[in-house]
Structures are given as structure tokens and as C-alpha cells.
C-alpha positions in Angstrom: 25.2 -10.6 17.7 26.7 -11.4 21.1 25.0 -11.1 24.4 26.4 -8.2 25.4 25.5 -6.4 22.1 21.5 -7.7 22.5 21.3 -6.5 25.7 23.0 -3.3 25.1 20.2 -2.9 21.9 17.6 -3.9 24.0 18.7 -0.9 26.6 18.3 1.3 23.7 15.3 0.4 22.5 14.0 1.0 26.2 15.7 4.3 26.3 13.9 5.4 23.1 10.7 4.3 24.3 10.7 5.9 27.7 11.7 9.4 25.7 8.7 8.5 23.4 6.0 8.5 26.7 7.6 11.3 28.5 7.3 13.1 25.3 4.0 11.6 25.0 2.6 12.5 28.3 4.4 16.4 28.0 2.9 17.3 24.5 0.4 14.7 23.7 2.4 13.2 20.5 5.0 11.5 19.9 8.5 12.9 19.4 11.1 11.0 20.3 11.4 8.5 17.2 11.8 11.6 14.8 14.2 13.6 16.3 17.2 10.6 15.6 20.6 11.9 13.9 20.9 12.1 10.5 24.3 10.1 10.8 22.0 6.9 12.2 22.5 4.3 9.9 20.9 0.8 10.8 24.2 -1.2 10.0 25.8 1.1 12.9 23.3 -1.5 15.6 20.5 1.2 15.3 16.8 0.2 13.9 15.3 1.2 10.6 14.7 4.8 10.0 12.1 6.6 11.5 10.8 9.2 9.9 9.1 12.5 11.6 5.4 12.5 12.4 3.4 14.1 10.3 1.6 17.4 11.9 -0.3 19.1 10.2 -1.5 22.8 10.8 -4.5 23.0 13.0 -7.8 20.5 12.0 -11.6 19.4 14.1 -10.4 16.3 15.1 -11.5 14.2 12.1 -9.0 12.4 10.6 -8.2 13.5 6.6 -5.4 13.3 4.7 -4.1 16.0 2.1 -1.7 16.9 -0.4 1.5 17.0 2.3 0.3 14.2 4.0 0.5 12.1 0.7 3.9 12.8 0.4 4.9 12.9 3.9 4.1 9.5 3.9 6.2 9.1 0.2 9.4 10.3 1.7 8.6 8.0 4.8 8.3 5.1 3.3 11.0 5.9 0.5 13.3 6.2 3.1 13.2 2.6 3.8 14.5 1.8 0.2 18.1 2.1 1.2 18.1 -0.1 3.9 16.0 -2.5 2.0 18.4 -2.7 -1.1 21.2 -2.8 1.4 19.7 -6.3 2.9 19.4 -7.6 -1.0 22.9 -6.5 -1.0 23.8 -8.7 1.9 21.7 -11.7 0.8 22.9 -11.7 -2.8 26.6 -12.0 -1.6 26.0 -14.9 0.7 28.2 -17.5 -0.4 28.3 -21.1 2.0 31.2 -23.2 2.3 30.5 -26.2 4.0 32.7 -28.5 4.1 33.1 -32.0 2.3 30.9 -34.2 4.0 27.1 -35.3 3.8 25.7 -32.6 6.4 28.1 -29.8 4.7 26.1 -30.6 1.2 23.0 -30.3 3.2 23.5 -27.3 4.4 24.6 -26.1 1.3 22.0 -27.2 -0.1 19.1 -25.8 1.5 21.0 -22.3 1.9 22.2 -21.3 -1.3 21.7 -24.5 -3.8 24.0 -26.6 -5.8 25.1 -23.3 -7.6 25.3 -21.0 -4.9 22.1 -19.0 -6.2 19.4 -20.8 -5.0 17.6 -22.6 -1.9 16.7 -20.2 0.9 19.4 -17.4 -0.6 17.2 -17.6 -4.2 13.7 -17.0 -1.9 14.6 -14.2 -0.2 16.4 -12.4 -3.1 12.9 -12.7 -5.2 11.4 -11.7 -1.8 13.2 -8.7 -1.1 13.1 -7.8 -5.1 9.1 -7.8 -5.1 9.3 -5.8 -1.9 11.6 -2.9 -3.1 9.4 -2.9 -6.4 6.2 -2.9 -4.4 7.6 0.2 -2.5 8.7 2.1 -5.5 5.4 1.8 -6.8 3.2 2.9 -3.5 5.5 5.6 -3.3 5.3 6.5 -7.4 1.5 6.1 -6.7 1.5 8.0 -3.3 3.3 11.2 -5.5 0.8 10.4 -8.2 -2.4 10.9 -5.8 -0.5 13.9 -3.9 0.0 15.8 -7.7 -4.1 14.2 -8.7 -5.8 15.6 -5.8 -4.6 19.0 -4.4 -7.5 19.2 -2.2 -8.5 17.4 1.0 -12.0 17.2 -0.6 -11.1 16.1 -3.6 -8.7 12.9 -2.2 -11.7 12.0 -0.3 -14.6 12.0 -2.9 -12.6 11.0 -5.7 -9.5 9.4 -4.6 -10.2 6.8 -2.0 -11.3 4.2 -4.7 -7.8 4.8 -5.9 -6.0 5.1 -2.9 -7.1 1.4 -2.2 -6.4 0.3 -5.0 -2.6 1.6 -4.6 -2.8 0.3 -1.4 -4.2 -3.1 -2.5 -1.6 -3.8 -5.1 1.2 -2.3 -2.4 -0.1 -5.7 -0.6 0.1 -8.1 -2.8 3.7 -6.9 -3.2 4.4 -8.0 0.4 5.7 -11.7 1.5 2.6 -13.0 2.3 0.1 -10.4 0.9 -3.0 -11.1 -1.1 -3.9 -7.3 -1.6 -6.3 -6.2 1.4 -5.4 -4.2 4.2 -4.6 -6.1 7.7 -8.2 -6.7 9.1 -9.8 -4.9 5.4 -11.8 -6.1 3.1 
């Protein structure tokens, strides 16, 4: 990306976030991240998808989470499956052509292997292959727990063992993740 093109992005993303605290500040939520054109694609220079904030229909102030909630939060995070598989896309038809000399085999080598499917290419295909699975599966599981539990009662009593259990194996899923929540047990 070229200078012009970072700073041009970085306007943006200040743009978007001054519409998010005036929106903020006139109806005490945020709005401005939802409301984006369905024609936004992130190759086009524009960030991942954002999906809508969930509102729900009145409520006391303590937080719960329902039936639409569940899958709310499915469709939100199923929406970052495209973009997702689109980067694999990328990664998988990286091919390096160094030149024939000792630092052209290196960097070869540490990029994409002796075959052209391995090094640093090979790593983040596996990585971005156990992310897109782990996201399938939260949002299988999400739908599963949405369909389980119809009742805002019954998610809490009965469904938060399994709703961190979803969420524990959604994290070991993730570069990185050994299963608990950031800052969970």
C-alpha cells in the first residue's frame, strides 16, 4: 500500500469513528459501523465487515442473551467467513520467485519452501484452515444453542455450561488459543 493510500485509510477510519461518537453521544449506542453499504467489500480498501448491533426490544438493564441474540451473533460472525476464505485464497496462490543466487534461495526458502508449499506460506494456510473450521463450528454451535434453548431462562440455567464449552473449543481454534476466554478461567 502506498502512502497516500495509508493515509487516505487512516482518514476513513477517523471519519467512521467520529460518526460512531456523534451517533454515540445523540442516541446512546453505537450506529455508525452498521449502517455500511452492502456493496463494501474489504478488497475495495475498506475493513472487515461490520455487522449491525444487536438491539433488542426493551429489558432492566441486566445483561442476557436469548434466542435472536444467539443467532445475531451467528450471522455476525458467519459473515466473516468470506473474507476469511478469501485471505486463504490469497495465501495459497502465493508463489516466490527469487532469483538465482544464495539470498533469493533464502528467501524462498523461508516463504514458501523448496516446493513452493511450505515455510511461512504452509503456517499460515494450516492457520487460516483451523480458523475458518473453528468459525464454522461456533457458528454451527451458536445455531445449535439458539434452536436448544428458546427461552432466556432456559440459556441461562441450562446452557451456560455449554455455551463455554462452545466458546472454549472456538479458542482453541484460534492462533494462539488454549481454550479460555481472554482474562477467563
Amino acid at each position: 500500500m502506498t502512502v497516500e493510500g495509508i493515509a487516505t485509510a487512516e482518514a476513513g477510519r477517523n471519519a467512521a469513528a467520529n460518526r460512531a461518537k456523534d451517533d454515540f453521544e445523540k442516541t446512546g449506542h453505537y450506529t455508525a459501523f452498521g449502517d455500511r453499504p452492502a456493496d463494501h467489500k474489504p478488497e475495495d480498501g475498506g475493513a472487515l465487515p461490520v455487522p449491525p448491533v444487536y438491539k433488542s426490544q426493551g429489558g432492566n438493564g441486566q445483561v442476557s442473551v436469548d434466542e435472536m441474540a444467539l443467532k445475531h451473533f451467528g450471522r455476525a460472525i458467519e459473515q466473516l467467513l468470506p473474507t476469511l476464505k478469501e485471505a486463504l485464497k490469497d495465501i495459497q496462490s502465493i508463489d516466490i520467485k527469487a532469483g538465482n543466487f544464495q539470498h533469493g534461495h533464502k528467501i524462498r526458502a523461508v516463504a514458501v519452501g523448496a516446493d513452493g508449499e511450505g515455510g511461512l506460506k504452509k503456517e499460515y494456510v494450516t492457520t487460516l484452515t483451523r480458523m475458518g473450521t473453528s468459525f464454522e463450528k461456533l457458528v454451527s454451535g451458536i445455531n445449535d444453542l439458539a434452536t436448544k434453548y428458546r427461552t432466556t431462562e432456559e440459556l441461562n440455567s441450562k446452557g451456560a455450561g455449554d455455551l463455554a464449552q462452545l466458546m472454549q473449543a472456538f479458542g482453541r481454534g484460534m492462533p494462539g488459543g488454549g481454550g479460555a476466554p481472554a482474562g477467563g478461567a
